[in-house]
C-alpha positions as semicolon CSV with decimal commas, in nm:
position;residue;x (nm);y (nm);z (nm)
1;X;-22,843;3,471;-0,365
2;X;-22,477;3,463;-0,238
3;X;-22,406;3,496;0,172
4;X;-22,351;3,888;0,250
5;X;-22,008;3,824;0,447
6;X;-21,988;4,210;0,473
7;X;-22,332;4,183;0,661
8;X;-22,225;3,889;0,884
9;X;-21,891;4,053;1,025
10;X;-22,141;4,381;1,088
11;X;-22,364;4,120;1,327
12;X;-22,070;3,980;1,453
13;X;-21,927;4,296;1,547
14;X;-22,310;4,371;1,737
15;X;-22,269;4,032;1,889
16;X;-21,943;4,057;2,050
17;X;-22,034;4,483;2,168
18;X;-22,349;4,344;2,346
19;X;-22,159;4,044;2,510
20;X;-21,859;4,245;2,624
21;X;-21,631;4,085;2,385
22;X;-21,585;4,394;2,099
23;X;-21,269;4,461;2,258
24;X;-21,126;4,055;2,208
25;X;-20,878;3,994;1,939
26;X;-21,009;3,752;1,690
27;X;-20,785;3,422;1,569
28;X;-21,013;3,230;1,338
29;X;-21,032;2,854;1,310
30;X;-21,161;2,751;1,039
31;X;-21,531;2,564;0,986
32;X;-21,658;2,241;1,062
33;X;-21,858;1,964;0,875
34;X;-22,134;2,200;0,909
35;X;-22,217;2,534;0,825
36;X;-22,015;2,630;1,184
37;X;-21,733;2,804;1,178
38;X;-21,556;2,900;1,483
39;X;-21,344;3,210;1,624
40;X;-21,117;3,210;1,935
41;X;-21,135;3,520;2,092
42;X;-20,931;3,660;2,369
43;X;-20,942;3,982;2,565
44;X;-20,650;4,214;2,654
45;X;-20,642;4,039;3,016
46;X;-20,591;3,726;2,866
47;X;-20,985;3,555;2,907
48;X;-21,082;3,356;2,623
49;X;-21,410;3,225;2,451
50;X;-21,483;3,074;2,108
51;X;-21,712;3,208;1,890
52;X;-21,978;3,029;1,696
53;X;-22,137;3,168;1,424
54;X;-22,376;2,932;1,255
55;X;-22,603;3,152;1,011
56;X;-22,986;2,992;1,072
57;X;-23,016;2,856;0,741
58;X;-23,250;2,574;0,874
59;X;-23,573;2,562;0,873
60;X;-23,778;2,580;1,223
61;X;-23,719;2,195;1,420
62;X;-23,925;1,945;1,262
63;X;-24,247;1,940;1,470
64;X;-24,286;1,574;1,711
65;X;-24,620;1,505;1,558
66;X;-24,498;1,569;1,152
67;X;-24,596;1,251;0,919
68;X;-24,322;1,111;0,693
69;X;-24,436;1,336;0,424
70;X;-24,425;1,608;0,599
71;X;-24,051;1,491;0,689
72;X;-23,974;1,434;0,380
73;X;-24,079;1,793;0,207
74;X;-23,903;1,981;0,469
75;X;-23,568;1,827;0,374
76;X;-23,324;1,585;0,519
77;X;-23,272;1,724;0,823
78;X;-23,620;1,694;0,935
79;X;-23,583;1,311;0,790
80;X;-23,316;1,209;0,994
81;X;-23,359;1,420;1,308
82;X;-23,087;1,603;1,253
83;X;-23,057;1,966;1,424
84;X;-22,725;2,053;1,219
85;X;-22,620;2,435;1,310
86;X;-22,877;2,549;1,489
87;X;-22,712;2,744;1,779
88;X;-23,072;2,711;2,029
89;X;-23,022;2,302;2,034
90;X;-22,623;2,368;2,131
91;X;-22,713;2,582;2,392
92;X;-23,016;2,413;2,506
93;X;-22,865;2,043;2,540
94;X;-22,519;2,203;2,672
95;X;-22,692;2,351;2,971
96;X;-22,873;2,053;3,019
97;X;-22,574;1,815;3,007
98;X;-22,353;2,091;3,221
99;X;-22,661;2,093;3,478
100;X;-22,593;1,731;3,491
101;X;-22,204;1,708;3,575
102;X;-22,122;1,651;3,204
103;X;-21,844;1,863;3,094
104;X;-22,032;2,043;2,809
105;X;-21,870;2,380;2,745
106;X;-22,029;2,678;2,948
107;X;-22,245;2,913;2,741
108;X;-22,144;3,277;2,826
109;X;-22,383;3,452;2,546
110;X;-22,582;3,342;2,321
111;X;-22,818;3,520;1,989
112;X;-23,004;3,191;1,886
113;X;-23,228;3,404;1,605
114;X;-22,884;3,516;1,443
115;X;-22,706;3,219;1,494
116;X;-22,434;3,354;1,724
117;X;-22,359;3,148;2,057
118;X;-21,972;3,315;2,297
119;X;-21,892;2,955;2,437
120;X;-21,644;2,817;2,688
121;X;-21,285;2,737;2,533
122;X;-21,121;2,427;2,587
123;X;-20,828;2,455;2,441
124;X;-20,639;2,332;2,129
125;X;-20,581;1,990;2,026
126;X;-20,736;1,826;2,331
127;X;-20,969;1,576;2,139
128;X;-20,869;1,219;2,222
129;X;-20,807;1,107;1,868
130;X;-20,549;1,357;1,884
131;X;-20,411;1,332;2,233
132;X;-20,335;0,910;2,132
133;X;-20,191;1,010;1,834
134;X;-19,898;1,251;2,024
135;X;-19,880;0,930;2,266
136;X;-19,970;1,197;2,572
137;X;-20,278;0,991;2,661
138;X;-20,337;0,611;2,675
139;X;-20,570;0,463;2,428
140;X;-20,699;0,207;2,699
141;X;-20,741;0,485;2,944
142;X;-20,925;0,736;2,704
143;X;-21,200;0,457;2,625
144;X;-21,252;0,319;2,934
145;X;-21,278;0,724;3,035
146;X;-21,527;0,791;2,774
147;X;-21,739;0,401;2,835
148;X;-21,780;0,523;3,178
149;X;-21,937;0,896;3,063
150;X;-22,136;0,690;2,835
151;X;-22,260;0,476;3,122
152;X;-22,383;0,847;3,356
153;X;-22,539;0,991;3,033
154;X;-22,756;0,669;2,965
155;X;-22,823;0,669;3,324
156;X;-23,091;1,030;3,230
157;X;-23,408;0,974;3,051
158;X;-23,416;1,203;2,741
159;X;-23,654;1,526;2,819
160;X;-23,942;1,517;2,562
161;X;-23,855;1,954;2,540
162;X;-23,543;2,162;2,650
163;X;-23,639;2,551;2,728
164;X;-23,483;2,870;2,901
165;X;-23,769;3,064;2,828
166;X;-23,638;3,226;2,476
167;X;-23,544;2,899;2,351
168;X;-23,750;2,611;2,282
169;X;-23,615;2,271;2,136
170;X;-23,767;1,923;2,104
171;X;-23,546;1,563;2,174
172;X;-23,733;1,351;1,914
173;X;-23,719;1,014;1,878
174;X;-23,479;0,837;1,633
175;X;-23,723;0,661;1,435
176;X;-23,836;0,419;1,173
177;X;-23,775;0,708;0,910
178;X;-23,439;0,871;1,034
179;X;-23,277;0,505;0,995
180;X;-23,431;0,426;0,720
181;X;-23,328;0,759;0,511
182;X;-22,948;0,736;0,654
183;X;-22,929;0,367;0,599
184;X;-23,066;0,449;0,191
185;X;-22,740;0,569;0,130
186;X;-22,588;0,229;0,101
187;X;-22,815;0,131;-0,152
188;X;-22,826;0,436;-0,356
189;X;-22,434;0,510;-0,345
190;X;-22,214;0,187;-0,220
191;X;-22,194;-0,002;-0,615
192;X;-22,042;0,325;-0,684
193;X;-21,728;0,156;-0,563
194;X;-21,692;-0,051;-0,838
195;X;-21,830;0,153;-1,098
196;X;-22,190;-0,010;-1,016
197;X;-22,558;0,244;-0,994
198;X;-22,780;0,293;-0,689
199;X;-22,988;-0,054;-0,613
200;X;-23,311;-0,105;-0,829
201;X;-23,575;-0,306;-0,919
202;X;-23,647;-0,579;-0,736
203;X;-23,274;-0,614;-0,584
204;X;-23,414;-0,224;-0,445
205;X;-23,752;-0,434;-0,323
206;X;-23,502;-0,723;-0,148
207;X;-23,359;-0,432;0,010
208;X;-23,614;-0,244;0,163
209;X;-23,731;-0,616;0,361
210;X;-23,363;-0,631;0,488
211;X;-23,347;-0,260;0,615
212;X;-23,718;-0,291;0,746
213;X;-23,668;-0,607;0,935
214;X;-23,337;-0,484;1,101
215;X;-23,544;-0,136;1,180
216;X;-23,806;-0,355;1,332
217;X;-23,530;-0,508;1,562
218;X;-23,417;-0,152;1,673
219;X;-23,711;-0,029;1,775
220;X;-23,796;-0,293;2,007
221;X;-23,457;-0,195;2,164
222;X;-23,509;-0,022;2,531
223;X;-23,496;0,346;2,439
224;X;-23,197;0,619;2,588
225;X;-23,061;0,960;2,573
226;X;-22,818;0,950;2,273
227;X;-22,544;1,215;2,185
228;X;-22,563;1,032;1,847
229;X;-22,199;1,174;1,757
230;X;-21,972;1,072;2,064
231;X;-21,665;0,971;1,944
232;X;-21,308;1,060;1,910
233;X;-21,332;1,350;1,721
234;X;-21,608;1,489;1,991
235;X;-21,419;1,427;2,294
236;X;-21,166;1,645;2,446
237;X;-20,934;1,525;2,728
238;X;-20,944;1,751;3,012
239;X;-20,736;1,593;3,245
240;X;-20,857;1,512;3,594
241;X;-21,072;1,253;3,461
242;X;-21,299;1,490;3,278
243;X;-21,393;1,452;2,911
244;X;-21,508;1,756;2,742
245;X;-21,810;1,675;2,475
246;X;-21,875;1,829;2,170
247;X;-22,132;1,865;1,885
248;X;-22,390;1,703;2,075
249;X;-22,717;1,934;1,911
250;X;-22,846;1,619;1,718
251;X;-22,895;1,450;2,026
252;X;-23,193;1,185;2,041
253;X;-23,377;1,009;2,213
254;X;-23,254;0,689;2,101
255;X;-23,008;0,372;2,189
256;X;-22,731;0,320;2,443
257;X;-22,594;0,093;2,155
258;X;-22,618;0,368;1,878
259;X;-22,340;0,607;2,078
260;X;-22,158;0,288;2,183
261;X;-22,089;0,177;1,773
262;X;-21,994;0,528;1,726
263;X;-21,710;0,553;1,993
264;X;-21,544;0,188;1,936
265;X;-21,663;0,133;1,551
266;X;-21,466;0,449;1,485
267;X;-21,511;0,534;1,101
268;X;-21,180;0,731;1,139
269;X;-20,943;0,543;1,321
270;X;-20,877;0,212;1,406
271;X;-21,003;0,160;1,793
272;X;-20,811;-0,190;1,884
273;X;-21,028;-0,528;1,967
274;X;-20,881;-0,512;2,331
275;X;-20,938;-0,145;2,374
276;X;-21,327;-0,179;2,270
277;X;-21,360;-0,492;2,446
278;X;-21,205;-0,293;2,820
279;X;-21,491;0,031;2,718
280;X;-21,755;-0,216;2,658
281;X;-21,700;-0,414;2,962
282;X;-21,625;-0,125;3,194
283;X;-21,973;-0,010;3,028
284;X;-22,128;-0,295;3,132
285;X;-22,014;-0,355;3,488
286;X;-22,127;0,009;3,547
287;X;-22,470;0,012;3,438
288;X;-22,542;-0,412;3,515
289;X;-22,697;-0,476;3,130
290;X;-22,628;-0,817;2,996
291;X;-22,407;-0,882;2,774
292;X;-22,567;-1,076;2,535
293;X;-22,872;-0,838;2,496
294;X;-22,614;-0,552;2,422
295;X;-22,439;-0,769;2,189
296;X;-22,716;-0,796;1,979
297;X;-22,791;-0,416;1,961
298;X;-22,437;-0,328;1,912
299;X;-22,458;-0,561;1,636
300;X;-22,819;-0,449;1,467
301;X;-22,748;-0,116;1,556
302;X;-22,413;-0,103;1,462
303;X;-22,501;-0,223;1,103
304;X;-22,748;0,043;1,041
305;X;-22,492;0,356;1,120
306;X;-22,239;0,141;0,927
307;X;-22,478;0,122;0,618
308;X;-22,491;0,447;0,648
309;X;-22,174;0,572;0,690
310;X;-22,040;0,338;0,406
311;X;-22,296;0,499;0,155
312;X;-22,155;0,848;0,314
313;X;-21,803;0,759;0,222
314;X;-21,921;0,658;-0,116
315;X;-22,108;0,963;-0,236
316;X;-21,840;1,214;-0,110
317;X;-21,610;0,993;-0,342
318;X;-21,794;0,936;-0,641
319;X;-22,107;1,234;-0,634
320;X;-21,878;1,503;-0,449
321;X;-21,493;1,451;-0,563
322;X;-21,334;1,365;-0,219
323;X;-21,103;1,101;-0,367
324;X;-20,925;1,101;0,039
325;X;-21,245;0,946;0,180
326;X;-21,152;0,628;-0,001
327;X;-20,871;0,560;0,286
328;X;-21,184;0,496;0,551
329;X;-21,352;0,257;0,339
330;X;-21,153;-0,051;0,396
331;X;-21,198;-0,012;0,805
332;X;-21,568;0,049;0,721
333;X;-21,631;-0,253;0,502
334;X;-21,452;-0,452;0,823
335;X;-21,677;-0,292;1,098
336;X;-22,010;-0,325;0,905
337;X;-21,887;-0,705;0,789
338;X;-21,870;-0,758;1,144
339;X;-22,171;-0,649;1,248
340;X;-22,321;-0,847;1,002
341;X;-22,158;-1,201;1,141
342;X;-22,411;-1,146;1,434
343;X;-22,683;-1,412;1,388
344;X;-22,937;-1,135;1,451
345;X;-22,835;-0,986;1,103
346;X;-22,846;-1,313;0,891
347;X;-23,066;-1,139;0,619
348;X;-22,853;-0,847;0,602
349;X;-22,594;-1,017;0,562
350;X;-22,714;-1,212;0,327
351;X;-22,820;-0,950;0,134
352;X;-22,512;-0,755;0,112
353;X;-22,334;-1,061;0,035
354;X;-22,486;-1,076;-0,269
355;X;-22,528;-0,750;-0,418
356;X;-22,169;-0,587;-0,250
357;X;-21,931;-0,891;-0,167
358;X;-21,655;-0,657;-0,182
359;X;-21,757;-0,586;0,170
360;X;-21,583;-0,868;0,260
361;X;-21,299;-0,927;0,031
362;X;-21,023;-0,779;0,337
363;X;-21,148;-0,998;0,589
């Protein structure tokens, strides 16, 4: 069954009467990664407010207590922890993270069971990727900036539920399951590359003892609130020394390490050694970890997101027809080759050594 647009603009129209918004002129902007899509609004007297509409296509959150099988039949979201577009985990873990001096955008109405949620409007072109790229902002500066948000966040325990009475919405823990599921995609999609099949046999076996012993590793890591998708992209420059975040809903409760890969092993763009060295340092001097102990989960933890973001890049090549995501693949081979060199990872590396030495043919 197709999507009724004709219905949707009818709900949006409801929507914006019952927030006070029917009068706004609409300017949209286009959809996300996601099933999101997003509409500036602004009123006669100049106020403005973004629109989300994100249709609730998902199923209910995957209960805390569900086995792996369970996981697994409801789909991938519920397998990796993943929240995707549901409009009641935006709202819930913005007011949380707003209630804590983060710069989350305000939520001025929200309709969680249509998937409608008026939010606070930052402005254009303020993400940090794009505010280096027009030279207005300093790369050094923007890291650092976002190390030391980082560094308050990880500070906060992650609540076990998030509620405003209407709304109810679990932080789950990013397990055994969620990494193992993401970091499948390298073995199922990364020979693609060279005109290779998914991993099988007992080269699939000699995998699974890899991935499982560097899961093992991770979850004897100390355990954090994670935003799980902080990076450049995410992060709008505010001025004042505020960073606005964005597209936190799959938070987790997971590793300070896991948002730490994510903001300097940019998948992307190309964060500079010096640059990721100053956010990890400034990091470090502001929360008193040791270095070595954060080296190592940088480095375990680090593989596993680049495992999986390297099988990511692959299938939307090779399964989906992207041809352009072929232009991230050399940086990604370099930042999971890296991670690798860490003797924590010697099996890993190893392993991928043998059955994808391209990996390291640009270092």
């Amino acid at each position: 069954m197709g999507f009724d647009t004709v219905g949707r603009e009818a709900e949006i129209d409801a929507f914006l009467v019952r927030s006070g918004w029917e009068a706004a002129a609409r300017f949209p902007l286009g959809q996300d990664a996601s099933t999101r899509r997003y509409i500036r609004l602004v009123k006669p007297d100049g106020h403005h407010a973004l629109l989300m509409d994100a249709p609730r296509i998902e199923p209910d959150p995957c209960p805390p207590d569900a086995d792996d099988a369970t996981r697994i039949a409801m789909g991938w979201n519920a397998s990796t922890r993943l929240a995707a577009s549901r409009v009641d985990a935006f709202v819930l873990i913005s007011d949380y993270l707003r209630q804590r001096g983060f710069r989350s955008p305000e939520i001025l109405a929200h309709d969680s069971a249509h998937g409608f949620a008026l939010i606070e409007d930052f402005g254009e072109n303020l993400e940090i990727a794009r505010q280096i790229e027009a030279g207005l902002i300093d790369e050094r500066a923007a890291y650092v900036t976002a190390a030391g948000v980082l560094a308050n966040l990880h500070q906060h325990d992650a609540p076990a539920i998030l509620s405003n009475g209407a709304d109810v919405w679990p932080i789950l823990d990013f397990d055994r399951l969620a990494l193992a599921s993401n970091a499948d995609l390298y073995a199922d999609w990364l020979r693609a590359e060279q005109g290779g099949g998914p991993l099988t046999g007992a080269e699939r076996a000699e995998w699974d003892t890899a991935r499982d012993h560097l899961i093992a590793q991770a979850m004897e890591f100390p355990r954090t609130f994670t935003l799980r998708d902080f990076h450049a992209e995410n992060l709008l420059w505010l001025g004042n020394g505020e960073l606005g975040l964005l597209d936190f809903q799959d938070a987790v409760r997971g590793w300070d390490a896991w948002d730490m890969a994510m903001l300097t092993q940019d998948a992307r763009r190309a964060v500079s050694p010096d640059v990721a060295e100053a956010a990890i340092r400034h990091y470090l001097d502001l929360t008193g970890k040791s270095r070595e102990a954060f080296d190592e989960r940088l480095a375990v933890i680090g593989a596993l997101n680049a495992l999986r973001i390297a099988g990511v890049f692959s299938r939307l090549q090779y399964r989906d027809g992207k041809p352009r995501y072929g232009q991230f693949q050399p940086r990604q081979f370099a930042i999971l080759a890296r991670n690798l060199s860490h003797p924590a990872l010697k099996d890993m590396n190893a392993f991928v050594r043998r059955t994808t030495p391209f990996v390291f043919e640009g270092l």
